[in-house]
C-alpha atoms as one frame of an Amber mdcrd trajectory, in Angstrom:
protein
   0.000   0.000   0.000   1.078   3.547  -0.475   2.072   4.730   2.698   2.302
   8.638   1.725  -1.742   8.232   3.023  -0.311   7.681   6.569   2.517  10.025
   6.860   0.939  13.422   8.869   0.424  16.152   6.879   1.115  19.179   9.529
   3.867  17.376  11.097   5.619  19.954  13.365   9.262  18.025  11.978   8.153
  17.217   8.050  10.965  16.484   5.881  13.011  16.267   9.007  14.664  13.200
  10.095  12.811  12.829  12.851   9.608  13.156  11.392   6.993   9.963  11.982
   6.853   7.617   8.858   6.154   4.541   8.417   7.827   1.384   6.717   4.484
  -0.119   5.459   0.893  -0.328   5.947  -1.562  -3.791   5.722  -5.199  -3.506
   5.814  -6.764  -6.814   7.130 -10.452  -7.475   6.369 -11.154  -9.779   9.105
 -10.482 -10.306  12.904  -8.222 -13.351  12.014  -6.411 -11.049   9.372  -5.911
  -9.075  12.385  -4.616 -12.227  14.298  -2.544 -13.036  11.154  -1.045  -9.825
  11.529  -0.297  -9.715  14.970   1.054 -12.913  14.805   3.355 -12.150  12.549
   4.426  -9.042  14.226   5.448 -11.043  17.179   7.545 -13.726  15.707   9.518
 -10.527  13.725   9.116  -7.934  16.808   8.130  -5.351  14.334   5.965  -2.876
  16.232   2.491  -2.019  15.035   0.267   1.105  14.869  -3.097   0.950  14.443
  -5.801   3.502  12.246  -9.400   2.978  11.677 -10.896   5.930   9.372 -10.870
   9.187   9.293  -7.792  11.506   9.333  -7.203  12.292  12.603  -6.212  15.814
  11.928  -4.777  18.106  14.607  -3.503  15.017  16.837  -1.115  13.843  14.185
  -2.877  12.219  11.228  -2.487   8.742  10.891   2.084   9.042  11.844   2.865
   6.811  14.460   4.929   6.943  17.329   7.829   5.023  16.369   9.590   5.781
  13.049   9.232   2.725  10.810   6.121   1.042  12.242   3.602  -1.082  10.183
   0.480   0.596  10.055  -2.579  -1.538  10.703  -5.487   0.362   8.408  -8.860
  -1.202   9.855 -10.472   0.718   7.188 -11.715  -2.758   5.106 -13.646  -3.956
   8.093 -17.012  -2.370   7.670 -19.707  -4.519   9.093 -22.451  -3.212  10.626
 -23.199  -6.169  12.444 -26.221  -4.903  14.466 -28.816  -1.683  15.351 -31.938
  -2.107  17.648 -34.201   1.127  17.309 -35.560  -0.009  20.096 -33.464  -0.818
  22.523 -30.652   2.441  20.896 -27.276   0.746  20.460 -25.473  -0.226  17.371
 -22.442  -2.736  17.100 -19.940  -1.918  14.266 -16.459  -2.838  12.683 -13.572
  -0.007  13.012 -14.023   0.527   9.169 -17.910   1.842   9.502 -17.779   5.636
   9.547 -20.272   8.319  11.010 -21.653   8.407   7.755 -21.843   4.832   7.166
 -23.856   4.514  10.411 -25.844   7.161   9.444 -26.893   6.010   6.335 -27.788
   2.770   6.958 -30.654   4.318  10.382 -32.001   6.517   8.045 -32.018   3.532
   5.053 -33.973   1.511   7.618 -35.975   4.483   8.776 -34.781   3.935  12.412
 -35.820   6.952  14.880 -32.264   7.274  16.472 -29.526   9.842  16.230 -25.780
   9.369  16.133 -23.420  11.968  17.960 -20.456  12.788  15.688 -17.632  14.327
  15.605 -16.575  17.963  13.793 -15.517  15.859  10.758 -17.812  12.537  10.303
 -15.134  10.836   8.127 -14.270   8.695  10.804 -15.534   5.583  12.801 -17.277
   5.850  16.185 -14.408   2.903  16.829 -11.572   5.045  16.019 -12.839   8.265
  17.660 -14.458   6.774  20.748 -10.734   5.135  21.546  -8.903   8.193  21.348
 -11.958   9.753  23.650 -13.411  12.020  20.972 -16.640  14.454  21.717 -19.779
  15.389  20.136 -22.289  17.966  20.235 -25.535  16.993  21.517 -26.400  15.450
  25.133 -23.810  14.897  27.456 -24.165  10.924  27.733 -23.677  10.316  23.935
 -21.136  13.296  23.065 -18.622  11.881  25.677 -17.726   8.949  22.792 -15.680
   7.067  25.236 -18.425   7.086  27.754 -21.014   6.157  25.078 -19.462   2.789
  24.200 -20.652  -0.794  25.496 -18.944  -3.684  24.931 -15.937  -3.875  22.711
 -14.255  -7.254  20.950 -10.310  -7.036  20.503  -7.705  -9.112  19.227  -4.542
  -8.945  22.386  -1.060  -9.062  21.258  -0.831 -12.951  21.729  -3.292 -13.031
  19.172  -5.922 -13.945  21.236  -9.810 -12.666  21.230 -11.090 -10.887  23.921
 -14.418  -9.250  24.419 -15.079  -7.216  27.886 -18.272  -6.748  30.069 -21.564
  -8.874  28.934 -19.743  -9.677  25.100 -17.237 -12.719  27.586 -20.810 -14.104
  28.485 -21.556 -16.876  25.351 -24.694 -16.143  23.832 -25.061 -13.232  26.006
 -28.049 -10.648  24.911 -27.182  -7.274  26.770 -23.604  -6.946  25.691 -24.381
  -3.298  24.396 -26.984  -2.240  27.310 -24.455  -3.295  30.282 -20.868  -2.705
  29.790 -18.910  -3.620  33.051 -20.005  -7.495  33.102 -19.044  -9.563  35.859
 -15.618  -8.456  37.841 -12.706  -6.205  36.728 -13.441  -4.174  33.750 -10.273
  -3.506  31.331 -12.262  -1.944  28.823 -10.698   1.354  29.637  -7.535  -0.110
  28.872  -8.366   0.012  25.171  -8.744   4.002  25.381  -5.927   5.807  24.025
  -4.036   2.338  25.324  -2.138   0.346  23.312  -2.938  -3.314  24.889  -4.504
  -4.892  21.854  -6.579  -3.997  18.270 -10.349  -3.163  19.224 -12.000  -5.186
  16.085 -15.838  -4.695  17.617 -17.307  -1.679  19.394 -20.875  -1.272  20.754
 -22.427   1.765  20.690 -25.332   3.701  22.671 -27.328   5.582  20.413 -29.638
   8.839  21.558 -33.481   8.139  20.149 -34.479  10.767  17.913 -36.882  13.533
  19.865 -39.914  14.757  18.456 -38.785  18.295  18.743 -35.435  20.498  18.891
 -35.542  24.520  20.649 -32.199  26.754  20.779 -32.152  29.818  23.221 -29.637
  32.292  23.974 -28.510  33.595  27.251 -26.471  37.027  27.507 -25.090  38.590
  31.016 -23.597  43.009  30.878 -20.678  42.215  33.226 -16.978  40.076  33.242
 -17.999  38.753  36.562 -21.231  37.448  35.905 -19.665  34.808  33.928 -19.839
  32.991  37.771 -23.763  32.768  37.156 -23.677  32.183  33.884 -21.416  28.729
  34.346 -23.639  28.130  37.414 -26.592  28.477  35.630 -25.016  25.704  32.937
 -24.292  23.252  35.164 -27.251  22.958  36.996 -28.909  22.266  33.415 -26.419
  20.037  32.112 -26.205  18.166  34.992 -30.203  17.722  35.277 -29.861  16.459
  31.573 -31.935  19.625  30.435 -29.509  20.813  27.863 -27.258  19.811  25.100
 -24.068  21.195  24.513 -23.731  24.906  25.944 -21.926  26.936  23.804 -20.279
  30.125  25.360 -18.924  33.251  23.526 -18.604  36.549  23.672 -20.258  39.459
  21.748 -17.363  41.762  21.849 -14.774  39.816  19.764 -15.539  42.361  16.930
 -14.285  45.503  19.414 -10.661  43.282  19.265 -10.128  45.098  16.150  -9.972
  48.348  18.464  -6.479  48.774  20.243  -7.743  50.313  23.352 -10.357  47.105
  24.131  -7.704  44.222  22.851  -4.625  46.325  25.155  -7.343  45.870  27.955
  -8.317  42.579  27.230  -5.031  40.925  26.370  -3.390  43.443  29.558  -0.349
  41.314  31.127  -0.394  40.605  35.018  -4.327  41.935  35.474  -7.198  42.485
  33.454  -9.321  45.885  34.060 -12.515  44.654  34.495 -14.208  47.466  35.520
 -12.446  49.446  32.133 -13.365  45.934  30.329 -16.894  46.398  31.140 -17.183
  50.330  30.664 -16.053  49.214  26.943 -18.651  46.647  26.785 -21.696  49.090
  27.687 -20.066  51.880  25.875 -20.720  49.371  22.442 -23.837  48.419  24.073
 -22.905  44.479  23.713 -23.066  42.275  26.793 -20.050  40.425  28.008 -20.415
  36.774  27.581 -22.979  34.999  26.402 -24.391  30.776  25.969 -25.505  28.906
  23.197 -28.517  26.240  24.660 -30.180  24.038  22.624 -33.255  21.527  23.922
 -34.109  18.017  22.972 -37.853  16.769  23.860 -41.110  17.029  23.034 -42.342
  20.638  21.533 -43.749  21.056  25.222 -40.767  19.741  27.305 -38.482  21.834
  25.468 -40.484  24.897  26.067 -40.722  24.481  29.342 -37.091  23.258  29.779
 -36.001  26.727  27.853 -38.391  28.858  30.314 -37.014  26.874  33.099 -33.315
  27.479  32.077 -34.329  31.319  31.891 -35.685  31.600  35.411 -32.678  29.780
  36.391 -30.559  32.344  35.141 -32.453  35.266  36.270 -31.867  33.913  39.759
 -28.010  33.976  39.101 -27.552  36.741  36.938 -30.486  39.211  37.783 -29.452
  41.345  34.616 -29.459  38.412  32.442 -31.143  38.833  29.172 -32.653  35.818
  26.907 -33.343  35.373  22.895 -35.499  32.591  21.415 -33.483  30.525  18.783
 -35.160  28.334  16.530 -38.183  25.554  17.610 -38.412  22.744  14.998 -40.285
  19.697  14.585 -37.510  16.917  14.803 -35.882  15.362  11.829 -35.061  18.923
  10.706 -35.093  19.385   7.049 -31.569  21.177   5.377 -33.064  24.260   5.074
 -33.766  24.034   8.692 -30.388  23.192   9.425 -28.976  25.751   7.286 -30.740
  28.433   8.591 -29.025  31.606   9.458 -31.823  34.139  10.746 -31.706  36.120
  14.045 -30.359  35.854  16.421 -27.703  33.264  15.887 -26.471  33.772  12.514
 -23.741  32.161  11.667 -23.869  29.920  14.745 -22.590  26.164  14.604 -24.617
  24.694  17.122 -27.609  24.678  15.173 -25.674  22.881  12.018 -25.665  19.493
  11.443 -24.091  17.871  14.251 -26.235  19.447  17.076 -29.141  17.619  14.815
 -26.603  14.650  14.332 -25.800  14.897  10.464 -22.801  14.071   9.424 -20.747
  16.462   7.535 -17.094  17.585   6.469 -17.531  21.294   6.607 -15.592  22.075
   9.764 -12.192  21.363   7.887 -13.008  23.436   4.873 -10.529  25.988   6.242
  -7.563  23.909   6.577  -6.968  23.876   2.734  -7.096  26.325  -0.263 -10.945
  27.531  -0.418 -12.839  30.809  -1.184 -11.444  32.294   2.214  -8.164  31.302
   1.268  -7.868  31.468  -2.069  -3.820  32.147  -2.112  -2.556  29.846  -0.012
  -3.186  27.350   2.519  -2.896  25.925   5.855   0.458  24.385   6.345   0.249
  23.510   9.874  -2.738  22.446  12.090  -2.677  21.008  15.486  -5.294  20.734
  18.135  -4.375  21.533  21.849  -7.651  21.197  24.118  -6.723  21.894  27.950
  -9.493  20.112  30.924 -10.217  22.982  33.384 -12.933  22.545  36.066 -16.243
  23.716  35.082 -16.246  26.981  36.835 -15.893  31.066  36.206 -12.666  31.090
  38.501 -11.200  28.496  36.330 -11.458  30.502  33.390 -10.493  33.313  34.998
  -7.280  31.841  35.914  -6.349  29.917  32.196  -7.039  33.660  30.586  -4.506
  35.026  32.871  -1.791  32.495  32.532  -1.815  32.541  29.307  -2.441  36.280
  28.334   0.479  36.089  30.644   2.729  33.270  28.586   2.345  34.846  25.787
   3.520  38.162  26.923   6.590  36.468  28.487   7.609  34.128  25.923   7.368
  37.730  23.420   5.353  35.377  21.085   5.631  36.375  17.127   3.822  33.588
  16.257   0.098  34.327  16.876  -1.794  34.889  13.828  -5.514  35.730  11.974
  -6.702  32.081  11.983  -5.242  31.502  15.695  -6.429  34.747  18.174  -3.880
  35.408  21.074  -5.710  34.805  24.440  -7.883  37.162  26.078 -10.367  38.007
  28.644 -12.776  36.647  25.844 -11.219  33.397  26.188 -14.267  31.180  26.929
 -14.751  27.299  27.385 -15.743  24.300  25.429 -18.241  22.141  27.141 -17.618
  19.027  24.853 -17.810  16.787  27.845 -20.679  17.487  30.339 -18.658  17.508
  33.401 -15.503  19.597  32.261 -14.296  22.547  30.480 -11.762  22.048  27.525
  -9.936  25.602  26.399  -8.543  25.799  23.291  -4.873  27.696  23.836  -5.596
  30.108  21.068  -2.126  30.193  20.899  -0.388  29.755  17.257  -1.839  26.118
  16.308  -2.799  26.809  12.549  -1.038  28.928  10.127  -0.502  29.421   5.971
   3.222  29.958   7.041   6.555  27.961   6.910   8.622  27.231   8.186   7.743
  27.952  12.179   7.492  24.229  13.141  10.849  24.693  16.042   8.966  28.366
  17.705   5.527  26.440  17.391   6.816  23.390  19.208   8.859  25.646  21.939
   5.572  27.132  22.339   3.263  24.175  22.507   6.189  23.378  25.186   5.751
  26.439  27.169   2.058  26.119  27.425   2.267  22.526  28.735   4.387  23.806
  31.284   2.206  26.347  32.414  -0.753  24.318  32.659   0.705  21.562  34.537
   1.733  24.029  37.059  -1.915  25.211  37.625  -3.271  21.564  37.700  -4.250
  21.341  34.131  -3.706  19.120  31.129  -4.672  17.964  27.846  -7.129  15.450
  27.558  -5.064  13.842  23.981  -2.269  14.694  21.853  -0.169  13.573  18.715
   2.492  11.535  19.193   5.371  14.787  19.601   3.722  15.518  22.304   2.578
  12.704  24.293   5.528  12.112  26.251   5.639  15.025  27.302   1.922  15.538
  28.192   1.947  12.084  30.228   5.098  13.278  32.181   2.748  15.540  34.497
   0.392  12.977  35.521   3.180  11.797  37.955   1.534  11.641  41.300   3.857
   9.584  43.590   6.637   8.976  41.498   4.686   8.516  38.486   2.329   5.550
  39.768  -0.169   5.052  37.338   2.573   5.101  34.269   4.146   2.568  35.973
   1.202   0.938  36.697  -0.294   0.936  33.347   3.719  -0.263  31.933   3.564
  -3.190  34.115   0.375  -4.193  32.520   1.970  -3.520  28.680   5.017  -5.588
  29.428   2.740  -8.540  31.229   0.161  -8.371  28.075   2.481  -7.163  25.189
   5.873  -8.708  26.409   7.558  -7.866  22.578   6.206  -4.893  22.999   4.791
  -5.002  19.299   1.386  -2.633  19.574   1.517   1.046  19.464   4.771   1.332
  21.928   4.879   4.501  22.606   1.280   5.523  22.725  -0.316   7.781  25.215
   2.782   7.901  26.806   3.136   4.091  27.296   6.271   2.265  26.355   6.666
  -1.264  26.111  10.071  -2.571  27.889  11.485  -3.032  24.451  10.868   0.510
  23.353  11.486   2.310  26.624  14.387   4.108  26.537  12.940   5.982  23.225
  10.627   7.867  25.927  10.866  11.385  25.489  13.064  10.643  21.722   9.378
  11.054  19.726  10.251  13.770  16.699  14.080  14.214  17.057
């Protein structure tokens, strides 16, 4: 097979020698193709890296972590084995993408939803493993959460399934997941301990009816209601994914606002929000949107209002859209008041597949000069709270001002006091760095990796991390979860060398290294 398809095409070290290629690539069709394979791999002790679909953009493509790896492409093992519209689970090969899936409920006329991904090129397998997120309620956009009962082929060769699936005949292998005893599925989660060759799925029925509403507060510190008022909801299952912004990103363009809210050592929030009234915008704002009935969304929307009035006296609420459930393109295309151009109410909030969200990584009519040479995802876990925030927009309004970065540009905004949250996962925050993590410029790939450096080293000094990472950086993201001398990596080692004694799957992965392959720890890239 060609292998230029797995080679990753924003590598921070292309055409370098340390850059992440691999010596060949076999696509097995079967689960004792897979066994072949692994087989194989042991009697040689050539290590293995394993790829479903997709691309994997921003977390390094499909490059492994060790140079000269065979790549194991699941990509020919696309069985959908089973759906149950009734009971709301699917169980699928690694090769079936979001689309596939998708395709084959609505080809069936099944009432259920799937939960993808930004780009639905990949496999609920592949993206579920690496702990991938969605966009509508918090139980099915955690991907790693959503998944019951997976079927994987261990390094010996050897099938395995976990929870109900090691019963024989069993019938609730995707409606119970933990079984009888230890559960190792976990193990299989951004692990390397074996090739996941089944994967059950929980799937959200479709509702009858889907409401958006917005949810704007005047001041910087009412941002504390504001993520109260979230919580509450998303913890009472009332809302899908909450998206916060803020309305004042166009005043950036003004020097005097982006001094203020980029201002090194202490923001001005009392200038900050003389600026906001003085445009007459308020501060911050949330994105809700409502699954039900037509009625228990209403009521669920008036509900999340009151809620907010209670925390945020001065907070102000717009009706979004109310639609009869599926929604038809034009529905989901829709760009009226008061949303716009808002992505929460496109396709994957009404769980349609698309491709769109990667448009701008390549020449397009945005771009039409040039295009993105570098890309790279860097998603930080931060407690769900306004402090929180607070305290990730200083540090790194701060970093940046100390480490005299050059390197921020139009597609990547420095960090401000309009630095907001992700709410991907219902009982976290991820922040995006908005540091320089996509440009149409080379070469920067040394400053953008002594950056990416920097900000890991910050973060694990306020008790934050990334929650995944391409292989450059994995290393040195697992080297701050090192509680007592590094316990659970040693932990989770003594498990890879017990299970994996060659060493031969994914060494190197999520920060795990096989005995054979440890002293290239920390080596990834140079």
């Amino acid at each position: 097979m060609d292998i230029a398809a797995y080679r990753d095409p924003w590598s921070m070290v292309r055409d370098k020698p340390g850059e992440l290629l691999p010596s060949a690539a076999v696509a097995p069709a079967s689960v004792e193709e897979v066994q072949a394979v692994v087989r194989v791999a042991n009697q040689f002790k050539i290590p293995l890296y394993t790829v479903s679909t997709g691309k994997n953009y921003s977390y390094g493509g499909a490059a492994p972590n060790v140079r000269g790896s065979v790549i194991v492409d699941l990509k020919r093992m696309k069985q959908i084995i089973e759906i149950d519209g009734d009971r709301n689970f699917a169980l699928v090969e690694p090769g079936v993408t979001y689309f596939d899936l998708y395709r084959e409920i609505q080809a069936r006329g099944l009432k259920l939803m799937i939960d993808n991904p930004d780009p639905a090129w990949g496999s609920p397998s592949g993206n579920s493993l690496d702990r991938g997120v969605g966009y509508t309620m918090g139980p099915y956009r955690d991907h790693a959460s959503s998944v019951c009962g997976i079927e994987v082929v261990l390094a010996s060769g050897e099938v395995m399934r976990t929870g109900m699936g090691a019963l024989p005949g069993s019938k609730s292998w995707q409606e119970y997941k933990h079984g009888f005893g230890p559960d190792p599925a976990g193990l299989f989660f951004q692990g390397n301990y074996g090739i996941v060759t089944k994967v059950g799925v929980r799937l959200m029925p479709m509702p009858e009816h889907y409401r958006t509403g917005k949810i704007t507060v005047p001041r910087r510190h009412d941002l504390h209601g504001l993520i109260k008022t979230v919580n509450y909801l998303a913890d009472m299952f009332m809302v899908g994914e909450p998206v916060f912004s803020s309305p004042l990103h166009p005043l950036m363009k003004n020097k005097e606002f982006a001094d203020e809210a980029t201002r090194y050592g202490k923001f001005n929030d009392d200038r900050l929000d003389e600026m906001a009234a003085e445009a007459n915008l308020p501060f911050y704002q949330v994105e809700l949107q409502f699954y039900g009935s037509e009625a228990t969304t209403r009521a669920n929307w008036e509900y999340a209002q009151e809620i907010a009035r209670r925390n945020v006296p001065e907070s102000k609420a717009l009706d979004g859209v109310s639609y009869s459930m599926p929604l038809t393109r034009e529905q989901i295309m829709d760009k009226s008041p008061p949303y716009g151009e808002s992505a929460i109410r496109r396709y994957a909030a009404v769980a349609v597949p698309n491709l769109t969200t990667f448009d701008y990584v390549g020449r397009h009519v945005e771009n039409p000069d040039d295009y993105v040479h570098l890309h790279y995802g860097m998603f930080t876990v931060v407690p769900r709270s306004a402090e929180a925030v607070f305290e990730v927009q200083r540090a790194w309004v701060d970093l940046v001002h100390d480490a005299k970065a050059t390197l921020v540009t139009e597609q990547t905004p420095r960090p401000s006091a309009l630095t907001l949250p992700m709410q991907w996962h219902q009982t976290c925050f991820f922040m995006w760095a908005g540091f320089p993590l996509q440009t149409t410029k080379r070469p920067i790939s040394e400053a953008l990796l002594d950056m990416l450096e920097r900000v890991l080293e910050v973060n694990a000094k306020h008790g934050w991390s990334e929650y995944r990472s391409e292989p450059m950086l994995q290393d040195k993201v697992a080297a701050h979860y090192n509680f007592n001398d590094f316990a659970l990596r040693r932990f989770n080692e003594t498990i890879k060398d017990a299970v994996d004694p060659n060493g031969i799957l994914s060494p190197g992965r999520g920060g795990i290294w096989p005995k054979a392959f440890r002293s290239m720890r920390g080596k990834v890239g140079l």
